[in-house]
BAPAGU-247185 format. One record per residue: residue number from 1; x, y, z of N, C-alpha, C, O, CB in turn. Coordinates in steps of 0.1 Angstrom, whole numbers, plus 2048, in hexadecimal, padded with zeros to 3 digits. Atoms other than C-alpha are relative to their C-alpha. Glycine has a CB too. Layout:
<recs>
NUM | X | Y | Z | X | Y | Z | X | Y | Z | X | Y | Z | X | Y | Z
...
</recs>
This chain:
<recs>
1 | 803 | 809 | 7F5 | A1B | 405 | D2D | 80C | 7FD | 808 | 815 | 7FA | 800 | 7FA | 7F3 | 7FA
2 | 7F5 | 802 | 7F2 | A34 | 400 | D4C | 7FC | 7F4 | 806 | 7F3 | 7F1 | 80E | 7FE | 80C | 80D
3 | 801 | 811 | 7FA | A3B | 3DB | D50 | 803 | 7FE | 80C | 801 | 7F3 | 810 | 80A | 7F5 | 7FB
4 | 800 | 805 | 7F3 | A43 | 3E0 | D75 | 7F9 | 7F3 | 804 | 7FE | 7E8 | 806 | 7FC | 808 | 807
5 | 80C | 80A | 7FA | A22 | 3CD | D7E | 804 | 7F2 | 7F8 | 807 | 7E7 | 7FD | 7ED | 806 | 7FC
6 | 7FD | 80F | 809 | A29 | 3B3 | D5F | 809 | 7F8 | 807 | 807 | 7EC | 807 | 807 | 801 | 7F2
7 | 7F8 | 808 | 7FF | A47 | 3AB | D71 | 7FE | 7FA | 80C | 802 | 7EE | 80D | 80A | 804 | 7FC
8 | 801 | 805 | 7F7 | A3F | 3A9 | D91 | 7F2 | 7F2 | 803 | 7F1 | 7E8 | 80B | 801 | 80C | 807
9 | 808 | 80F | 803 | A20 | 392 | D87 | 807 | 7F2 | 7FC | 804 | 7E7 | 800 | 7F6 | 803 | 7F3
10 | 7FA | 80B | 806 | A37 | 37B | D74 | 80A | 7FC | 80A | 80B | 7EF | 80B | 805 | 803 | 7F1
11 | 7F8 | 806 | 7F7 | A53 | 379 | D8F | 7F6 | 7F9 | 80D | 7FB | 7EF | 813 | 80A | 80C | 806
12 | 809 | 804 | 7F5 | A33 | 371 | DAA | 7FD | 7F4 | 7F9 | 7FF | 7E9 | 800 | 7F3 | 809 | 803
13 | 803 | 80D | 808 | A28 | 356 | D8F | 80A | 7F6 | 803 | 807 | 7EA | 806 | 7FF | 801 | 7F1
14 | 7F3 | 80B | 803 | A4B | 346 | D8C | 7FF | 7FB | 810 | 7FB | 7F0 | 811 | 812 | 808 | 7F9
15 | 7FD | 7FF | 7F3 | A50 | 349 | DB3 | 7F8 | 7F8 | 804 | 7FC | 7F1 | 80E | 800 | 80A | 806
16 | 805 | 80C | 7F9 | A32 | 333 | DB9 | 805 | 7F3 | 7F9 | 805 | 7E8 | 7FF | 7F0 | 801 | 802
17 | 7FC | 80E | 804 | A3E | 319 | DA2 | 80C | 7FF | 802 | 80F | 7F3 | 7FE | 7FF | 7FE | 7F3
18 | 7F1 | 7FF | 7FF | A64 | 31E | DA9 | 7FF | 7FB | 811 | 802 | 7EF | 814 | 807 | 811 | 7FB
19 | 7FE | 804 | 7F0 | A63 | 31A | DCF | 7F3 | 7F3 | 809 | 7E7 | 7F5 | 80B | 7FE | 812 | 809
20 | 806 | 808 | 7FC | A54 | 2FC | DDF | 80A | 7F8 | 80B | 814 | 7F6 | 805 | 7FA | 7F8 | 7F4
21 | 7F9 | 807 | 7F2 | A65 | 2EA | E01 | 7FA | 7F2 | 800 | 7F0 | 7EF | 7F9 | 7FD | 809 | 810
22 | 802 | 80E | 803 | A66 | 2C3 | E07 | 7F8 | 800 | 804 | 7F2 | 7F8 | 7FC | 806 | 7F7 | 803
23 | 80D | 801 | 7FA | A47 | 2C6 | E1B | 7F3 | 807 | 7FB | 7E8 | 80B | 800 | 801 | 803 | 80C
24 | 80A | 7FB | 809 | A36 | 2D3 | E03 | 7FB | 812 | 801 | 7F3 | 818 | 7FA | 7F3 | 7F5 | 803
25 | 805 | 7F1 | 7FB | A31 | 2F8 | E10 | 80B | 807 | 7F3 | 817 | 804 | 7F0 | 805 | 805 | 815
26 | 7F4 | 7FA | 800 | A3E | 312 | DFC | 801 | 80E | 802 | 7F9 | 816 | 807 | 805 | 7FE | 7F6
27 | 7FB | 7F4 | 7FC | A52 | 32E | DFD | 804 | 807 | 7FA | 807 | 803 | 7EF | 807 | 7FF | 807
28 | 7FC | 7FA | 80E | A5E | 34B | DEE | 811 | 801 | 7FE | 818 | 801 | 807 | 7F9 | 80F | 7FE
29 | 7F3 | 7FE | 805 | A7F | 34F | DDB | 7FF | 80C | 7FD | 7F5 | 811 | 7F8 | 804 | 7F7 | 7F6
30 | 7FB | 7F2 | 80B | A8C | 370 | DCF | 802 | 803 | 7F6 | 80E | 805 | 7F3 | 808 | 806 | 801
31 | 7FB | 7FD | 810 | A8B | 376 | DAD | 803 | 80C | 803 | 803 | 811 | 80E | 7F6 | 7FE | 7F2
32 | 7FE | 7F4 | 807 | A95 | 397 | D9D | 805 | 7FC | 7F4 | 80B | 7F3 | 7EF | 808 | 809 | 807
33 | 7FB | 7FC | 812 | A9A | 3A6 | D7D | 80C | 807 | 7FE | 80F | 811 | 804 | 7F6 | 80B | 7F9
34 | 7F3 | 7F2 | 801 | ABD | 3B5 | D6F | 7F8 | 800 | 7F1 | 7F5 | 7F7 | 7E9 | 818 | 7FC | 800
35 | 80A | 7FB | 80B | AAA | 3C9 | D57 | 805 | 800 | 7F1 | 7FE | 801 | 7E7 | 7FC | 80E | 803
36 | 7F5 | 7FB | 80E | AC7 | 3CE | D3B | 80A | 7FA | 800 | 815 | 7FF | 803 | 805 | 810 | 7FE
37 | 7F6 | 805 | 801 | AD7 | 3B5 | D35 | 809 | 802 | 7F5 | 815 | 802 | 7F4 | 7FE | 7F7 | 801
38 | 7FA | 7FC | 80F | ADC | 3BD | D10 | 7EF | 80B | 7F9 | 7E3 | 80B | 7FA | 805 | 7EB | 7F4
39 | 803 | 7F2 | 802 | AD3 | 3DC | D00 | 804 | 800 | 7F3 | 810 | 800 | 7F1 | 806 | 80A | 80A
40 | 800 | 7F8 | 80C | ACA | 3E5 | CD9 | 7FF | 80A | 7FF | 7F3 | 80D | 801 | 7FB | 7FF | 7F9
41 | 809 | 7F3 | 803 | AC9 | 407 | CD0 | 804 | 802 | 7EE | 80D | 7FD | 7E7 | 806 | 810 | 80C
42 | 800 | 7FD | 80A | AC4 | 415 | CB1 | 801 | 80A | 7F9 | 801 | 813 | 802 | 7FB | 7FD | 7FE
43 | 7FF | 7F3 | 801 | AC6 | 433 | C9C | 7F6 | 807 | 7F8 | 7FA | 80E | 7EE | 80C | 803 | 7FC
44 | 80F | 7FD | 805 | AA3 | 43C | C90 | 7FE | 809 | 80B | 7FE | 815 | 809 | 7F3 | 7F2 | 7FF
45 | 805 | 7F5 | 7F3 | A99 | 44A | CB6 | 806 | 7FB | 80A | 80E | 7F2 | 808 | 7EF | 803 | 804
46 | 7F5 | 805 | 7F7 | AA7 | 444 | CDA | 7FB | 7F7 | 806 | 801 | 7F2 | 810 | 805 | 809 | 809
47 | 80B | 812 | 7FA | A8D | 424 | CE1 | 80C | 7F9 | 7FF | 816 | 7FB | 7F8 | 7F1 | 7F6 | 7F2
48 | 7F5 | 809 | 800 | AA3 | 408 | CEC | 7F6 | 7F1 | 802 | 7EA | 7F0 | 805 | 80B | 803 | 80E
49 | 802 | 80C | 7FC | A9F | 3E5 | CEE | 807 | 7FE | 809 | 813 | 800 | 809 | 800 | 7F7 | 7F9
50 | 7F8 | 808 | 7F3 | AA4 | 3D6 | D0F | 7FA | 7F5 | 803 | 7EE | 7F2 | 804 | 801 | 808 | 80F
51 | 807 | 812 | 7FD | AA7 | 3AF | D16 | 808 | 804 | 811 | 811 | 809 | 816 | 80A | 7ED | 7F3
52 | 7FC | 7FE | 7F1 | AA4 | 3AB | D3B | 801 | 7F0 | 804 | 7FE | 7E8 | 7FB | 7F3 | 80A | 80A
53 | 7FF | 80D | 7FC | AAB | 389 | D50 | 801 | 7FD | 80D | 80A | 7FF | 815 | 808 | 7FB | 7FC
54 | 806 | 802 | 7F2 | A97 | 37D | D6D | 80D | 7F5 | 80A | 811 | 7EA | 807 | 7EE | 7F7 | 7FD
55 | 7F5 | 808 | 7F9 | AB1 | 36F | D87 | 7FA | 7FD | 80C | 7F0 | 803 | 810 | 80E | 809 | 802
56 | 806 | 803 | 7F3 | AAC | 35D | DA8 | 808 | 804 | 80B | 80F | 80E | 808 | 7FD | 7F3 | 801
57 | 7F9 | 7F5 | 7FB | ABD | 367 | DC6 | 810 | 7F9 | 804 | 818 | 7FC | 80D | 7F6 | 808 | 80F
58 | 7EF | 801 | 803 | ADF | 357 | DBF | 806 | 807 | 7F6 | 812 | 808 | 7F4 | 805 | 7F4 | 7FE
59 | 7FF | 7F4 | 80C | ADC | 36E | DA3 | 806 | 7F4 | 7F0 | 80E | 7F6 | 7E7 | 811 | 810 | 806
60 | 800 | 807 | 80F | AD9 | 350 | D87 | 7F4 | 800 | 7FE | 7ED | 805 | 806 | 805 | 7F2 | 7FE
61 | 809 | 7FE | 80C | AC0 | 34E | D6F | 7FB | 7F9 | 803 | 801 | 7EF | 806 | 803 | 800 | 7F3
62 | 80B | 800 | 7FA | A9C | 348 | D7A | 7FA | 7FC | 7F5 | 7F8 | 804 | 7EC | 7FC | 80C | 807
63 | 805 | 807 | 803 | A8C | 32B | D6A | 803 | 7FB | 7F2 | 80F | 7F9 | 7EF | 7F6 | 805 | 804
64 | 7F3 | 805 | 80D | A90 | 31F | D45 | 7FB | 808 | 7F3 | 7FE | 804 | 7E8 | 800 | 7EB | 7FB
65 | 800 | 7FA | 808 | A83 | 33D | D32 | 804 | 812 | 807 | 7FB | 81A | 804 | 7F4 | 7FC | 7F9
66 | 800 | 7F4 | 7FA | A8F | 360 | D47 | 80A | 80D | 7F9 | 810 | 816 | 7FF | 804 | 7FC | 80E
67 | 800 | 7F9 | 808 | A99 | 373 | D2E | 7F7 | 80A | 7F9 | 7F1 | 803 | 7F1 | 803 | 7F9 | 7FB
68 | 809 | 7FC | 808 | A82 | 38E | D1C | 804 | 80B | 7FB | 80B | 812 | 802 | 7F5 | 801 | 805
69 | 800 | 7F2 | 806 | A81 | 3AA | D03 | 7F5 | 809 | 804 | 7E9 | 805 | 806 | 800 | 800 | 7F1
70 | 80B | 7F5 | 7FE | A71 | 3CC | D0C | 808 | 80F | 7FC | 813 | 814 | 7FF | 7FA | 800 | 811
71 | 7FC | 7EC | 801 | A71 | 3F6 | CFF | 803 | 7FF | 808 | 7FD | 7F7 | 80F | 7F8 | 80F | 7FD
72 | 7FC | 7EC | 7F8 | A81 | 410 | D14 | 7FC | 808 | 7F8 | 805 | 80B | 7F0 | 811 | 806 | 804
73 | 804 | 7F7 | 80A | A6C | 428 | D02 | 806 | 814 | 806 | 802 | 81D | 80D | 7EC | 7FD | 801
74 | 7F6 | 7F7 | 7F9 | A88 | 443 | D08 | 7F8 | 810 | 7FB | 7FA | 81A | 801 | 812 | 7FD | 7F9
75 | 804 | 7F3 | 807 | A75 | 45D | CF2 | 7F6 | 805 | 809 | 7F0 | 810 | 807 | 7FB | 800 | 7F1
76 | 814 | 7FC | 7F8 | A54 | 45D | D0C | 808 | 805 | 80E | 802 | 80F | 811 | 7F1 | 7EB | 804
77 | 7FB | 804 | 7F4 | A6B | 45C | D2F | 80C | 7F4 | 802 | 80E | 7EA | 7FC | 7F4 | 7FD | 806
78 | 7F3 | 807 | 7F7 | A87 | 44D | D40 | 7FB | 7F2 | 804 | 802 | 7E8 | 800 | 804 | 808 | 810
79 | 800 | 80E | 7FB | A73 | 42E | D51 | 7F1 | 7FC | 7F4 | 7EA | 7F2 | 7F4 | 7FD | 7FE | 816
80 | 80B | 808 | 806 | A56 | 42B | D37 | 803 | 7F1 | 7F7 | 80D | 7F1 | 7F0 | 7F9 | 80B | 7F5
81 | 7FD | 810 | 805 | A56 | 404 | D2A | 7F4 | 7FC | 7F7 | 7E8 | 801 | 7F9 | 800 | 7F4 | 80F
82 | 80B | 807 | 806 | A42 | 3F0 | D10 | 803 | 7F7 | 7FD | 80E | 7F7 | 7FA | 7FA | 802 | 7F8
83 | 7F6 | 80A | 807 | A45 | 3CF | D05 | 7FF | 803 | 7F3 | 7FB | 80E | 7EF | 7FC | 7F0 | 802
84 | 7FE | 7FF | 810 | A4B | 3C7 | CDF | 7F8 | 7FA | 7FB | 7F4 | 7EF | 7FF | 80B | 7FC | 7FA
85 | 809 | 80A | 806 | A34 | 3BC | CC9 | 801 | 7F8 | 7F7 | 809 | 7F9 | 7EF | 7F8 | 803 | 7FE
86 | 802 | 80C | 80B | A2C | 3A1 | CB5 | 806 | 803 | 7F3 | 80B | 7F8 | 7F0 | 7F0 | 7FE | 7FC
87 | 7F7 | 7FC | 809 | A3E | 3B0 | C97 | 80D | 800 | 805 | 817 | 7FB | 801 | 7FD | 80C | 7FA
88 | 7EC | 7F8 | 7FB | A5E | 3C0 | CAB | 800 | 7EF | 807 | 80C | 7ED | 80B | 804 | 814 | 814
89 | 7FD | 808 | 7F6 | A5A | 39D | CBD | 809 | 7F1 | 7F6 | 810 | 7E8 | 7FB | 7F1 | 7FC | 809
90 | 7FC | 807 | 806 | A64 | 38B | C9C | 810 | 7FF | 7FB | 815 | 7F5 | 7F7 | 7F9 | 802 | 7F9
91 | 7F8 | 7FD | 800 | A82 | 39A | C9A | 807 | 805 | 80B | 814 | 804 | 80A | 7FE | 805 | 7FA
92 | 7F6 | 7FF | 7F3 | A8F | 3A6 | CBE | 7FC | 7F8 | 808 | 802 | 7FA | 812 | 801 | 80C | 807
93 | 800 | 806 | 7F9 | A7E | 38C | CCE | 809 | 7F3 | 800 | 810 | 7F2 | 7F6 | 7F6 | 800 | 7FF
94 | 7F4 | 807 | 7FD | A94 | 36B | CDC | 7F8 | 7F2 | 7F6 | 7EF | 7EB | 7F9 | 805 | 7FD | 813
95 | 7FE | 811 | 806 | A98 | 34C | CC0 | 7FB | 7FA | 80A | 7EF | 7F8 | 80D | 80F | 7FA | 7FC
96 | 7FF | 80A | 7F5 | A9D | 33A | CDC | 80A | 805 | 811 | 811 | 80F | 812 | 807 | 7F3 | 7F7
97 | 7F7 | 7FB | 7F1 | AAF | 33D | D05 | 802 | 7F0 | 802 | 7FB | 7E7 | 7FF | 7F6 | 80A | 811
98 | 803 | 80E | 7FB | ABC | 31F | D15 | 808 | 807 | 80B | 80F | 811 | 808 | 806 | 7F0 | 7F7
99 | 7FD | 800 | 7F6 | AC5 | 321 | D38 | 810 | 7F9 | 803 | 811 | 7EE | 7FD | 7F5 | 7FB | 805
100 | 7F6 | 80D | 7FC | AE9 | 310 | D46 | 80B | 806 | 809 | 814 | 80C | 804 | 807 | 7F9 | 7F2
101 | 7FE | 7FD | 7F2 | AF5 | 319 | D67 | 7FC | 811 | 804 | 7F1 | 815 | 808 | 810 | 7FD | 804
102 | 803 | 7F6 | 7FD | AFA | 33B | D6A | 803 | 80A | 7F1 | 806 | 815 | 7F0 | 805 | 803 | 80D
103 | 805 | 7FB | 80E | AF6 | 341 | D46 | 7F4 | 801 | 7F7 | 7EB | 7F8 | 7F8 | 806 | 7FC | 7FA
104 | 80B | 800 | 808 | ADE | 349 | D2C | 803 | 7FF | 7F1 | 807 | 809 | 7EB | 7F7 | 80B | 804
105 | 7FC | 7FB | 80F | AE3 | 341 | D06 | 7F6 | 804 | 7F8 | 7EB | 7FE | 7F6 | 805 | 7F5 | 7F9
106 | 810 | 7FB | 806 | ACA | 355 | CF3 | 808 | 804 | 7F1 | 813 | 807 | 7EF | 7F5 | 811 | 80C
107 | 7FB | 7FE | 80D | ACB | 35B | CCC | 7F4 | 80C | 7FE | 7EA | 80C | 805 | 7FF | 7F2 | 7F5
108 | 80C | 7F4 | 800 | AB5 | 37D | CC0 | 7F9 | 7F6 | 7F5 | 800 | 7EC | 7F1 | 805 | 815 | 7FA
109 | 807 | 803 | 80C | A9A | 373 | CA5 | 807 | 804 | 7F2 | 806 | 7FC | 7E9 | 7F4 | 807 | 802
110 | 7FC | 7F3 | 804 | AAB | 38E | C91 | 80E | 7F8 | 7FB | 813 | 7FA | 7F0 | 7FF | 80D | 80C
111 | 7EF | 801 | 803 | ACE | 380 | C91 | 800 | 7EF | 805 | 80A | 7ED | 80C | 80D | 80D | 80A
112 | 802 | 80B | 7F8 | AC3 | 359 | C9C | 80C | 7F7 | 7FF | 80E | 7ED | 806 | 7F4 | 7F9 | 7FC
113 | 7F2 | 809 | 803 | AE7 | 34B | C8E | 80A | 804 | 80D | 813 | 7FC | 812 | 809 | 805 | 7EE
114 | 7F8 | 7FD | 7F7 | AF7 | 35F | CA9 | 7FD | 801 | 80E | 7F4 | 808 | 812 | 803 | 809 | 7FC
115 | 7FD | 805 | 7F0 | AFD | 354 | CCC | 805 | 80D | 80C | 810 | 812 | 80D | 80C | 7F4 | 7FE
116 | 7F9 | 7F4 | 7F5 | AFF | 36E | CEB | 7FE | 7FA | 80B | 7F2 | 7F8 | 80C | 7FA | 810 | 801
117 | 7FE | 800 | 7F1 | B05 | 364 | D0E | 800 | 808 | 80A | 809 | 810 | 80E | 808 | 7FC | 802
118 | 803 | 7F7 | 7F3 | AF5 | 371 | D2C | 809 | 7F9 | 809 | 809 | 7ED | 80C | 7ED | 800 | 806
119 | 7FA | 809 | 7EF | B0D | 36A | D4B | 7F7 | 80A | 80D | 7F3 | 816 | 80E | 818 | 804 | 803
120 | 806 | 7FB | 7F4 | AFD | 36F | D6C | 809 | 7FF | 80E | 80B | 7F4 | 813 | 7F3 | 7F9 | 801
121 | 7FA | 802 | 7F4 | B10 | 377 | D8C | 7F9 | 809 | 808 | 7F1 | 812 | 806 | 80F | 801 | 801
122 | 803 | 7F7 | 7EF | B0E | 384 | DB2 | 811 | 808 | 7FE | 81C | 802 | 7FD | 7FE | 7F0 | 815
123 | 7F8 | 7FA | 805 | B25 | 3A1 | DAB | 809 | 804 | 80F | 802 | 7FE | 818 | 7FA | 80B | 7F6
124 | 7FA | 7FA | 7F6 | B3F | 3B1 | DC9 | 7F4 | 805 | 809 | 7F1 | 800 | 813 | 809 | 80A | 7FC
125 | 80A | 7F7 | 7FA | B25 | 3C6 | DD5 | 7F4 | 7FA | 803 | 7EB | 801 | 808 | 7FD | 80B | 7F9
126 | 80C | 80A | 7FB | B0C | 3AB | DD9 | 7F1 | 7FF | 7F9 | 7E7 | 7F8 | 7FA | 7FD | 803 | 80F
127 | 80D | 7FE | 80B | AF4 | 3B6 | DC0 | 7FF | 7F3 | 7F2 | 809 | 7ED | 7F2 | 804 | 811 | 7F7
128 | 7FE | 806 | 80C | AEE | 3A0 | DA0 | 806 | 80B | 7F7 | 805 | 817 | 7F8 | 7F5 | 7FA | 7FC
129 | 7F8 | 7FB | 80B | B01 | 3AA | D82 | 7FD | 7F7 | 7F3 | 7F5 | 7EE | 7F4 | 80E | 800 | 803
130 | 803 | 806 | 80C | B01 | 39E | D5C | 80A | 808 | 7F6 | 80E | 814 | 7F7 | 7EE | 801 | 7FD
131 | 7F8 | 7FE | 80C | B16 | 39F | D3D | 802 | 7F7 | 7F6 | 804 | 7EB | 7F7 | 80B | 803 | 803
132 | 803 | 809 | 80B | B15 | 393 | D1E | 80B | 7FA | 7F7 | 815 | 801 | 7F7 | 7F6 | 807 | 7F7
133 | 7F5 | 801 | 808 | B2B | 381 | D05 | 7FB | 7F8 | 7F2 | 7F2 | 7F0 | 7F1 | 80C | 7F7 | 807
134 | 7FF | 805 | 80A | B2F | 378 | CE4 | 80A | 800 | 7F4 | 813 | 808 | 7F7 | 7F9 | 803 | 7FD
135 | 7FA | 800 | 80A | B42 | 373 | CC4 | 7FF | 80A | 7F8 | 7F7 | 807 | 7EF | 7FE | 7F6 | 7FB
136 | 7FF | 7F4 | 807 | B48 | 397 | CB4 | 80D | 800 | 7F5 | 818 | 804 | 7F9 | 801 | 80B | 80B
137 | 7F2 | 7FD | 80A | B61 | 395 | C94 | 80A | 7F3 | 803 | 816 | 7F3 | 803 | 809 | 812 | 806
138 | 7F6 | 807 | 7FB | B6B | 374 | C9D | 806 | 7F9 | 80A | 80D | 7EE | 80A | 805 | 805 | 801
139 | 7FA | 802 | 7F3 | B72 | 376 | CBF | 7F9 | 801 | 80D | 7F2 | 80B | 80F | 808 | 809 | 801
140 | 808 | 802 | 7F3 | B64 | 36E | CE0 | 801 | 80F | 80A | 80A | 810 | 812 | 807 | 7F1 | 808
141 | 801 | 7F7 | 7FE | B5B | 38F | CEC | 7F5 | 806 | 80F | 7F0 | 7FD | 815 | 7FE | 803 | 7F5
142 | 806 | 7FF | 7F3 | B48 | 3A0 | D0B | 7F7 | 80A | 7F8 | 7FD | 811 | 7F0 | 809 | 805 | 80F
143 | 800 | 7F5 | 808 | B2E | 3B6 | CFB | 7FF | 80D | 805 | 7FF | 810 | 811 | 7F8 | 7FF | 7F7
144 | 7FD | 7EE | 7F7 | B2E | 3DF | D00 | 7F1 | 804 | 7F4 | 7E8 | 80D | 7F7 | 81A | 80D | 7FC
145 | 80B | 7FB | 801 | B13 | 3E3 | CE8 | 7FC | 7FB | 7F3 | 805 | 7F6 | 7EC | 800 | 80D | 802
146 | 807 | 802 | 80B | AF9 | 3DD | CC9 | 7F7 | 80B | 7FC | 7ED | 80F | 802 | 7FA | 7F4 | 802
147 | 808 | 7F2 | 80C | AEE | 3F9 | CB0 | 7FE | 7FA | 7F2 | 805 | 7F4 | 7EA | 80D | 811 | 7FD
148 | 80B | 808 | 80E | AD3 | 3F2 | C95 | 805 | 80C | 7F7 | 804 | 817 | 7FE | 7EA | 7FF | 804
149 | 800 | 7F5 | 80C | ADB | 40A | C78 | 7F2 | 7FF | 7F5 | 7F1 | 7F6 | 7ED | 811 | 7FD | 7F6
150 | 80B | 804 | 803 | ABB | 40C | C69 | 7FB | 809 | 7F3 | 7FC | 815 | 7F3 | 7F8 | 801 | 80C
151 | 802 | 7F9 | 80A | AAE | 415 | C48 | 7EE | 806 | 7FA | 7E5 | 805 | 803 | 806 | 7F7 | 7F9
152 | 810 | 7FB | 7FF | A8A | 423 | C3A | 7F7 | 7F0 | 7FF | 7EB | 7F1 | 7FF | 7FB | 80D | 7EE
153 | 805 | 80E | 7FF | A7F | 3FE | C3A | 803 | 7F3 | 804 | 7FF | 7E9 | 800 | 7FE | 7FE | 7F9
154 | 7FA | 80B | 7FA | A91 | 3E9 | C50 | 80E | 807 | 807 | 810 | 813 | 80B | 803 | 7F3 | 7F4
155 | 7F3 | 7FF | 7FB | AB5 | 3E3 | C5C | 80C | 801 | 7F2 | 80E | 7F9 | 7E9 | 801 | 7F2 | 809
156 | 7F5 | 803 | 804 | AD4 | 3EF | C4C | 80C | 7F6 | 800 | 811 | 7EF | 7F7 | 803 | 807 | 802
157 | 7F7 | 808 | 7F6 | AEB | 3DF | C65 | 800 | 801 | 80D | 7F9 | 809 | 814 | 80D | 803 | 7FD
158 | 7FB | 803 | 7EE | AF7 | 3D6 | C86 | 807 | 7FD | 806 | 80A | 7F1 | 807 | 7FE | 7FA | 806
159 | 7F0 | 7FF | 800 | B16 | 3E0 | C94 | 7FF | 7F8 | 80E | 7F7 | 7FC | 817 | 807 | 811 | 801
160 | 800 | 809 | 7F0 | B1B | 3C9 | CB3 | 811 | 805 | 805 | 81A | 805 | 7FC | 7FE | 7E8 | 7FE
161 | 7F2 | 7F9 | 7FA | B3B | 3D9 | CC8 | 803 | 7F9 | 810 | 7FC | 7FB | 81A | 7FD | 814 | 801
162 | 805 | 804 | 7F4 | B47 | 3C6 | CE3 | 813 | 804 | 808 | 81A | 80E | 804 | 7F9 | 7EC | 7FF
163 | 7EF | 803 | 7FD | B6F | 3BF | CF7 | 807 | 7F3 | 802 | 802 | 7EB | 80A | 804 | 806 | 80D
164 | 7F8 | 812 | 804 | B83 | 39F | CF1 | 806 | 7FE | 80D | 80A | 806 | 815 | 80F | 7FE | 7F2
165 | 7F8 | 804 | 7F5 | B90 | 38C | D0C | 80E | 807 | 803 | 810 | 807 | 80F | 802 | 7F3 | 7FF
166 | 7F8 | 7F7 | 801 | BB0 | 3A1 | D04 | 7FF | 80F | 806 | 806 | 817 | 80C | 801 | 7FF | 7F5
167 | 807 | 7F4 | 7FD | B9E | 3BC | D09 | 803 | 811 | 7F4 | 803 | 81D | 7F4 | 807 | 802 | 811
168 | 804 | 7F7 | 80D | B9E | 3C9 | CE6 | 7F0 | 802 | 7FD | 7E7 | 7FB | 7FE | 806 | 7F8 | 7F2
169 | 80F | 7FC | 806 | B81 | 3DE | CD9 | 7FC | 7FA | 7F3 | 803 | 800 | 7EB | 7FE | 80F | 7FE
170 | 804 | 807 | 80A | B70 | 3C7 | CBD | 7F4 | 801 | 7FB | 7ED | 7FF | 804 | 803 | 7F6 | 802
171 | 80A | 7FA | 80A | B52 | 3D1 | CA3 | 7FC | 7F7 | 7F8 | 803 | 7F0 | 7F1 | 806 | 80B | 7F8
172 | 804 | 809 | 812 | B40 | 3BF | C89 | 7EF | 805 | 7FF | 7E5 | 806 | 805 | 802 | 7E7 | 7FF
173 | 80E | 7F9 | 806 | B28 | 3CB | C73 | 7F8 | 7F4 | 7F9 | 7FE | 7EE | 7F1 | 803 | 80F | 7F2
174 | 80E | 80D | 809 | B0A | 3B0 | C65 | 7F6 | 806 | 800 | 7ED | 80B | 807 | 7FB | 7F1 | 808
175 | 80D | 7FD | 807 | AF5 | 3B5 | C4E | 7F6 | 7F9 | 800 | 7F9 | 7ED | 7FF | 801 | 801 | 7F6
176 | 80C | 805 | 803 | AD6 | 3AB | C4B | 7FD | 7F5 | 7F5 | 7F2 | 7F0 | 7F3 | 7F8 | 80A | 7FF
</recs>
């Protein structure tokens, strides 16, 4: 299934409740989606998890849940999409998001002790942008990536790999 339509239904939804003028008319705002903000992959097959986050057009974060998990079903095609279901949703779906300027704090189901930060900007080039941070090994880190190591009935581990404000490369493996 190809959430285009999903999304553009749900940005049309928000847009009539998001934009309203003092005289009551309203109007539309620009949302968009940065589709990947954070990205699991795993090593079972080349399916990814991608959390995407609906932005408005100062390129902050669009309302007080714009956050979502969805496949990239990499093994079918390049743009095929599905959401996750009710099982994968217990586990890669979001604990919780809270909104706070042009951030997003979201916790996975999966790992709900651990804290990742969506930042949202208007990049050089005038596009929106996004990058994430968190505490890898320690240390307040930018992340570069999350790999599920996965076993015949679950999760082995989960190597989270990110770069430190230093701009050391930093790793940590958690277990399940």
């Amino acid at each position: 299934m190809r959430l285009v339509p999903f999304v553009h239904a749900l940005a049309g939804a928000l847009l009539a409740g998001l934009a309203a003028s003092s005289s009551g008319v309203a109007h539309a705002a620009q949302l968009s989606e940065l589709p990947s903000v954070l990205v699991i992959t795993k090593s079972s097959n080349k399916n990814q998890v991608h959390y995407a986050a609906l932005v408005d057009e100062a390129c902050a974060p669009a309302g007080q849940s714009p956050v979502r998990p969805y496949w990239r079903m990499l093994e079918r095609g390049p743009l095929v999409t599905e959401p996750l279901s009710d099982s994968e949703q217990r586990v890669l779906g979001l604990e919780y998001q809270e909104v706070a300027g042009e951030t997003i704090q979201i916790a996975l189901r999966g790992m709900a002790a651990r804290t990742f930060t969506v930042h949202t900007s208007r990049a050089a080039d005038g596009r929106c942008a996004s990058w994430v941070g968190a505490t890898i090994a320690g240390v307040p880190a930018r992340v570069a990536s999350v790999f599920v190591q996965q076993k015949l009935f679950g999760v082995d581990y989960v190597l989270l790999s990110g770069v430190s404000e230093a701009g050391v490369v930093v790793r940590e493996r958690v277990a399940p």
